[in-house]
C-alpha positions as CSV (number, residue, x, y, z in Angstrom):
1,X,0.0,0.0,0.0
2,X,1.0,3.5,-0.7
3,X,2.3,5.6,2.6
4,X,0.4,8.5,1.4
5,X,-2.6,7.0,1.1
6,X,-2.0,5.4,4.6
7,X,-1.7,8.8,6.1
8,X,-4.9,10.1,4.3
9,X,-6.8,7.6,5.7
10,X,-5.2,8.1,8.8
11,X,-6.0,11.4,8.7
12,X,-10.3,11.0,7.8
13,X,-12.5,10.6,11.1
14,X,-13.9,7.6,11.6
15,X,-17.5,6.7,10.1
16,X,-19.5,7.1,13.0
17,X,-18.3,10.0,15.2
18,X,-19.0,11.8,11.7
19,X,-22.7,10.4,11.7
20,X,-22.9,11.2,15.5
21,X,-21.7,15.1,14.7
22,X,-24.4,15.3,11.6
23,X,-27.3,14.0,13.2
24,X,-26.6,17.0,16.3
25,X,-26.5,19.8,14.1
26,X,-29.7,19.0,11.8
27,X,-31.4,18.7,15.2
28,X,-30.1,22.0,16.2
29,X,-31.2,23.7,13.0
30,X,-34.8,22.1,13.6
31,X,-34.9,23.6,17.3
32,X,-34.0,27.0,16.1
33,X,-36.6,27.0,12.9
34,X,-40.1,27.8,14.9
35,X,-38.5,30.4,17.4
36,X,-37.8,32.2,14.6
37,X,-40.9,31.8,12.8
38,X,-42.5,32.8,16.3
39,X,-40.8,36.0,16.5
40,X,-41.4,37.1,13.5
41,X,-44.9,36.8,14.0
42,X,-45.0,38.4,17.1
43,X,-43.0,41.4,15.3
44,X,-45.5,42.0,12.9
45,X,-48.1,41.7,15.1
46,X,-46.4,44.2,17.0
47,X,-45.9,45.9,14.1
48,X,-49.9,46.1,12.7
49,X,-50.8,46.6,16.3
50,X,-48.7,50.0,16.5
51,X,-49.5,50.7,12.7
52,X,-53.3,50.8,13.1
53,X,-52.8,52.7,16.5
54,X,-51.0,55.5,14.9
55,X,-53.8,55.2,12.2
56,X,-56.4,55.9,15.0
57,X,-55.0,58.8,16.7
58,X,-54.2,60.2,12.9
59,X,-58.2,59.6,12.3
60,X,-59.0,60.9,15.8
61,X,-56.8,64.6,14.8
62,X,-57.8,64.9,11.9
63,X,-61.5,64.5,12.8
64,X,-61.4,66.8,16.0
65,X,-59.8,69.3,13.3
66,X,-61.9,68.9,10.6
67,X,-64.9,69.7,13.8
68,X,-62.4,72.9,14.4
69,X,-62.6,74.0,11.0
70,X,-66.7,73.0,10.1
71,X,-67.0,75.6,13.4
72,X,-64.5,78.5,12.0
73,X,-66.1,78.0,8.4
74,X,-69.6,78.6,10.1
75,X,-68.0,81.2,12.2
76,X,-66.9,83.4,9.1
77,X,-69.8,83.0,7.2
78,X,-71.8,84.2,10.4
79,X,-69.8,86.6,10.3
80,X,-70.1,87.1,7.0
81,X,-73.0,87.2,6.1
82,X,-73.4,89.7,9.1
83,X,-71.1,92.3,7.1
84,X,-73.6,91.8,4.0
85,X,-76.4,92.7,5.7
86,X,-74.5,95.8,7.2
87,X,-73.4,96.6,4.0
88,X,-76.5,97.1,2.5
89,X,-78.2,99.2,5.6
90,X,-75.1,101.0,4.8
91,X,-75.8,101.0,1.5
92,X,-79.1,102.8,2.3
93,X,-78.3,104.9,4.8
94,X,-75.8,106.2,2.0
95,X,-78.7,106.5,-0.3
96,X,-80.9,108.2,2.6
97,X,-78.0,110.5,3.2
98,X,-77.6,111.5,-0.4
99,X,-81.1,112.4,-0.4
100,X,-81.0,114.1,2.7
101,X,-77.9,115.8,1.5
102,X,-79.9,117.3,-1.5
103,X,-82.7,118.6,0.2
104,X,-80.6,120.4,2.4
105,X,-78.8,121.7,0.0
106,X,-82.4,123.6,-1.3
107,X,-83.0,124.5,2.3
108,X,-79.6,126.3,2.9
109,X,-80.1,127.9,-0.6
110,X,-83.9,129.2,0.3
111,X,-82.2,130.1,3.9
112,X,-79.4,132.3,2.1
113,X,-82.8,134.0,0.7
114,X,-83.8,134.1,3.9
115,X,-80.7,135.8,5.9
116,X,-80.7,138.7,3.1
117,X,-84.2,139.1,4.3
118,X,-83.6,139.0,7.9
119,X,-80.7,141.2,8.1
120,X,-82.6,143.8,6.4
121,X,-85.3,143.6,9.1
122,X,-82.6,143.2,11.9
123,X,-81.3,146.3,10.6
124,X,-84.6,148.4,10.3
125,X,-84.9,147.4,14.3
126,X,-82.0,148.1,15.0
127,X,-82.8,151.6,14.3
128,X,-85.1,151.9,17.4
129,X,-84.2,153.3,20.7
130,X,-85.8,150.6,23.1
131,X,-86.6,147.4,22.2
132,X,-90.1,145.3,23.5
133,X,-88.1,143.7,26.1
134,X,-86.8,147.8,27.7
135,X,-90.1,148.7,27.1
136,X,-91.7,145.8,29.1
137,X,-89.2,146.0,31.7
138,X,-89.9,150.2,32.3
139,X,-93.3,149.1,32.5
140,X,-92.5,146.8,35.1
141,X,-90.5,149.1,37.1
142,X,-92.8,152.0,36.8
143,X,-95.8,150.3,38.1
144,X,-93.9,148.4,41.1
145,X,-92.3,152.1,41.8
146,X,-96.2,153.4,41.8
147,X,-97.2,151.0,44.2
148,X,-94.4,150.9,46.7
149,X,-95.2,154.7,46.9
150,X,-99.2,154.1,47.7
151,X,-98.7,151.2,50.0
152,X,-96.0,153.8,51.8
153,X,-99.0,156.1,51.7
154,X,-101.9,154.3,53.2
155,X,-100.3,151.9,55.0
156,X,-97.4,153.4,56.1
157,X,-95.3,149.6,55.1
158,X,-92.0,150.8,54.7
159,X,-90.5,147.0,54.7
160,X,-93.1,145.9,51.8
161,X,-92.0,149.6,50.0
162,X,-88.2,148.8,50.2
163,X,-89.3,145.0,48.7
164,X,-91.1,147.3,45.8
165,X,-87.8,149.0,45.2
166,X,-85.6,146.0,45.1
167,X,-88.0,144.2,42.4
168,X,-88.2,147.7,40.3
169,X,-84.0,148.0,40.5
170,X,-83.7,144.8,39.2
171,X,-86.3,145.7,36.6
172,X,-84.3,148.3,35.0
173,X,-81.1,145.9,35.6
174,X,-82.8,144.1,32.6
175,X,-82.6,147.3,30.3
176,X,-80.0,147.2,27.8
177,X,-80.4,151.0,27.5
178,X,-77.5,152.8,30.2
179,X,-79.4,155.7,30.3
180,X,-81.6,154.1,32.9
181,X,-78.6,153.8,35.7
182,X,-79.5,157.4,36.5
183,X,-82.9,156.0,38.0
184,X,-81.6,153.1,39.5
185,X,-79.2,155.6,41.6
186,X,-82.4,157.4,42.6
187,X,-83.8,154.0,43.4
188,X,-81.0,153.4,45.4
189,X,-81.3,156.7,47.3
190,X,-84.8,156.2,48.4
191,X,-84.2,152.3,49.3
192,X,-81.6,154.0,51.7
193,X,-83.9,156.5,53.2
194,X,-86.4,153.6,53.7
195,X,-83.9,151.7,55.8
196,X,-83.2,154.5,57.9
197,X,-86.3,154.9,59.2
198,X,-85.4,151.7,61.0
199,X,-89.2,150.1,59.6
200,X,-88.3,146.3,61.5
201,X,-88.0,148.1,64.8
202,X,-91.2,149.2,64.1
203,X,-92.6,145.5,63.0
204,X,-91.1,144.2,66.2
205,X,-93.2,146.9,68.6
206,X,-96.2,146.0,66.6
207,X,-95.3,142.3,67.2
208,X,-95.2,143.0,70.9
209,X,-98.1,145.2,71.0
210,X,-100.4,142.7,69.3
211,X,-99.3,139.7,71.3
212,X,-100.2,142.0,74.8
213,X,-103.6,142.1,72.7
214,X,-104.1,138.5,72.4
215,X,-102.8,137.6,76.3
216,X,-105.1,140.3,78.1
217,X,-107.8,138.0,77.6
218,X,-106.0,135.0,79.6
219,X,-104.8,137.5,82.2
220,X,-106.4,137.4,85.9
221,X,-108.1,139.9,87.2
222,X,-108.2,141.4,91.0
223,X,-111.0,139.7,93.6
224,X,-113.6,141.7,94.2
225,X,-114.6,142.7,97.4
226,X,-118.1,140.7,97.2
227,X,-116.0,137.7,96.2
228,X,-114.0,137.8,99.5
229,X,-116.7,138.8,102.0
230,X,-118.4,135.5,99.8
231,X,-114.9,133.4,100.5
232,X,-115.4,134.5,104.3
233,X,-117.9,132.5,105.9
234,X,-119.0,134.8,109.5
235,X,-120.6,133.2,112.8
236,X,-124.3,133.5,112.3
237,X,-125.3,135.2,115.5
238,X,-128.5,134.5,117.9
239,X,-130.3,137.7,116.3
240,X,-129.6,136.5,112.9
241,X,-131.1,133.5,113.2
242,X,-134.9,135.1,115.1
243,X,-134.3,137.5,112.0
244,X,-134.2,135.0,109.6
245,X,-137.9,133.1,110.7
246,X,-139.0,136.4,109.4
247,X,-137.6,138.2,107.2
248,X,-135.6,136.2,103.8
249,X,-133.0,137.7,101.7
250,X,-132.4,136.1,98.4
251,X,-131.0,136.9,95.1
252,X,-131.5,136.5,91.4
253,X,-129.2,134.3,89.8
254,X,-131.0,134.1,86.3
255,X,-130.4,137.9,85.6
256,X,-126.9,138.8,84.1
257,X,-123.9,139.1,86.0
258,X,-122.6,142.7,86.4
259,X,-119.4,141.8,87.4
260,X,-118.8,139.3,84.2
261,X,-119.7,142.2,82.3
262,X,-117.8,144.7,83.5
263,X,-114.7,142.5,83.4
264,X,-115.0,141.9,79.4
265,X,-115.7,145.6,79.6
266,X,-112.3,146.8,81.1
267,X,-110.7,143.8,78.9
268,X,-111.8,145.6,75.8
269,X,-110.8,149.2,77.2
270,X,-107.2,147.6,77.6
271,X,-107.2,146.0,74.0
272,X,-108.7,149.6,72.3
273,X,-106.2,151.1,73.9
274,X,-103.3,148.9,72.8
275,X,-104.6,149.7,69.4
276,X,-104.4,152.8,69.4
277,X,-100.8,152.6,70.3
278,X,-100.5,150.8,67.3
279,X,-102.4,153.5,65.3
280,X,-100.3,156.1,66.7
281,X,-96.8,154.1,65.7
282,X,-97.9,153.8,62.4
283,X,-98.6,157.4,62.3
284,X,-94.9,158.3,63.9
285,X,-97.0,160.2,66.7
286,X,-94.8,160.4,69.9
287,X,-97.2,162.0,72.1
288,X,-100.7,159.7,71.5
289,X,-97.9,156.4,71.5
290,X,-97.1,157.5,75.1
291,X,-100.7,158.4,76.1
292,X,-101.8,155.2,74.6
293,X,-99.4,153.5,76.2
294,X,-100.0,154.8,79.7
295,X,-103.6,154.5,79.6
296,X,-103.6,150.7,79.1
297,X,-100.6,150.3,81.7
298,X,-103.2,152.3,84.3
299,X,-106.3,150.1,82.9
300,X,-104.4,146.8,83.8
301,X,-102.8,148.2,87.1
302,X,-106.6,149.1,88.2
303,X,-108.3,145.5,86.3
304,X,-105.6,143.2,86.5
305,X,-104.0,141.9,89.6
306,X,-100.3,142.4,89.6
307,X,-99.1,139.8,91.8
308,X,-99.6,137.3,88.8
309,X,-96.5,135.9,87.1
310,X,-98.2,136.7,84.1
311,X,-99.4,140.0,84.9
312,X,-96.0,141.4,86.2
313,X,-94.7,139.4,82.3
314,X,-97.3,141.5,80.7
315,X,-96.3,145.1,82.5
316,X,-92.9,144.7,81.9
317,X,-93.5,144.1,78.1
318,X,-95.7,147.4,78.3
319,X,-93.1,148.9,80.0
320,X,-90.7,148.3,77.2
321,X,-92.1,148.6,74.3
322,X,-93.0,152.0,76.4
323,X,-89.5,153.2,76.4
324,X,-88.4,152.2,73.1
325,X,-88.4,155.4,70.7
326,X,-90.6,155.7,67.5
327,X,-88.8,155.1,64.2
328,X,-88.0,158.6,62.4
329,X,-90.5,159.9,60.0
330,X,-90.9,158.0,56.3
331,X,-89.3,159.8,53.7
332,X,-91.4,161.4,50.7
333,X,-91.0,158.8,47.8
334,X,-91.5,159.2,43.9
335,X,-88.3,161.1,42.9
336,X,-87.7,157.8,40.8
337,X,-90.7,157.5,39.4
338,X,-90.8,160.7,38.2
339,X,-87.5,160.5,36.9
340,X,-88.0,157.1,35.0
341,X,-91.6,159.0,33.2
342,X,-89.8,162.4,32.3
343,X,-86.8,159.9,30.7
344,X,-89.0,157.7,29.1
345,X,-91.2,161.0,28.0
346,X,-87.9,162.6,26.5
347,X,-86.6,159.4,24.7
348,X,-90.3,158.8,23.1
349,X,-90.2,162.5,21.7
350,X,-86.4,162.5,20.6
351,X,-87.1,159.1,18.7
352,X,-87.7,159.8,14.6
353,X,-90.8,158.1,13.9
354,X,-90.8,156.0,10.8
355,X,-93.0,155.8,8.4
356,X,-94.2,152.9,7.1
357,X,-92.8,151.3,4.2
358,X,-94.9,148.7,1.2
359,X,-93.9,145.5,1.5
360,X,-93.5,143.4,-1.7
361,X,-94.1,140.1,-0.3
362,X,-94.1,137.5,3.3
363,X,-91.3,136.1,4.3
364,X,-91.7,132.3,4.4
């Protein structure tokens, strides 16, 4: 035999370990086959499971925006169809405006006309002295003046008087025409005089003499002497009662009461004469105040008792009002009235009287 061919088959394994060594690998290929099939599976599972996932939330975004825009497409056609409809009021009130823009157009044309016309009148009265407002205002004034002077007059109301001339000043404040500040200087003048004669002093003495007036009534008077001997109640004596089985003294209550009469009688002396201290005041007479005066003070010292609170009250009031002095004598009003007619007289006769012109036609 060949030496190489005895070391070649040397060399080869022996029949069976090689059949041993096959058999194990085809047996390991075989084990590892359906793992892998396994996993393959599970990774595309895996996969469709995460494909149609992601497909869902796609459908789910793009349905929640499609909702998103279906609400802004209605939005903006709201919206829109809001900016037609304001487009066409606009469009009429355009139209209504042009219109309205034409007519007054003709209006301010006809009042152009109109101004011309005006202005020609404005300018004819402007011509005259005193206009209807100074006219109704001297009228005003001159007939408050004319009765502050009469109630001065016959009522001798020197506070309602300066009242008169307050409302006539401010009268003639309404004038435009300055020549009337000369009166209201007079006005002023006389308003002064009034003042002066101090007429709430007077109101107050009158105040006090009427409220004496009204309280003589409540006043007490003095007790009678037939009133006490009636409060004292004597011993009847032996003789007085053998007297009595034969003779009877009685008296006539159903006839009128002297005494009630007489004291309303010396009440009303004290109230007539308390008037006629007022009469007196508002004639400024010194004298027939004072006589007045001390005639009811005598009339309540002789009816009235003075040991009353209200009696001694009453006397001192009497007493006081008794040593106030009387106001000074009114002053002789009319200086402005008479100024304000000879102004008014001299303004009428200085103004050119017009004569009066055609006219062609009305103005509309």
């Amino acid at each position: 035999m060949d030496p190489m061919e005895t070391e070649s088959a040397a060399n080869l394994p022996a029949p069976a370990e090689s059949e041993r060594k096959g058999g194990a690998k085809v047996s390991t290929r075989k084990s590892r086959g359906p793992g892998l099939l396994i996993l393959v599976i599970v990774l595309l599972v895996l996969g469709l499971l995460g494909w149609w996932f992601w497909e869902r939330q796609t459908r789910e975004q793009d349905s929640q925006r499609e909702e998103r825009l279906a609400e802004q497409i209605s939005a903006l056609s709201s919206a829109n169809e809001q900016l037609r409809r304001e487009m066409d009021a606009l469009r009429t009130r355009a139209s209504d405006a042009e219109a309205m823009n034409r007519g007054i157009r003709e209006e301010v044309l006809a009042f152009g006309e109109r101004s011309r016309a005006l202005e020609d009148a404005v300018a004819n009265l402007a011509d005259q002295r005193l206009s209807n407002r100074d006219a109704m205002a001297l009228n005003e004034a001159e007939f408050i003046l004319q009765l502050a002077g009469e109630r001065l007059a016959l009522f001798r109301d020197a506070s309602g008087a300066i009242a008169a001339y307050r409302l006539a000043d401010s009268a003639l404040a309404a004038a435009e025409d300055p020549l009337f500040s000369a009166v209201r200087q007079t006005i002023s003048a006389e308003m002064q005089a009034l003042e002066a004669a101090r007429p709430m002093q007077t109101r107050a003495t009158l105040d006090a003499l009427a409220d004496l007036r009204a309280r003589i009534v409540t006043l007490p008077l003095k007790t009678t002497p037939t009133s006490e001997q009636a409060a004292l109640k004597p011993e009847r004596s032996r003789f007085r009662e053998i007297l009595d089985q034969f003779v009877r003294v009685s008296h006539d209550d159903a006839g009128p009461a002297f005494e009630l009469r007489n004291e309303e009688l010396l009440r009303t002396l004290i109230a007539v004469d308390l008037r006629a201290a007022e009469t007196y005041l508002f004639a400024r007479d010194q004298e027939g105040f004072s006589a007045a005066l001390a005639r009811a003070r005598a009339g309540m010292l002789a009816a009235l008792d003075p040991g009353a609170p209200a009696v001694s009250e009453a006397l001192a009031t009497l007493d006081m009002v008794a040593t106030k002095p009387l106001a000074p004598a009114l002053p002789e009003l009319g200086t402005a009235l008479e100024e304000l007619r000879n102004l008014r007289t001299t303004r009428a006769l200085s103004q050119p009287v017009l004569a009066p012109q055609p006219r062609d036609g009305e103005l509309q």
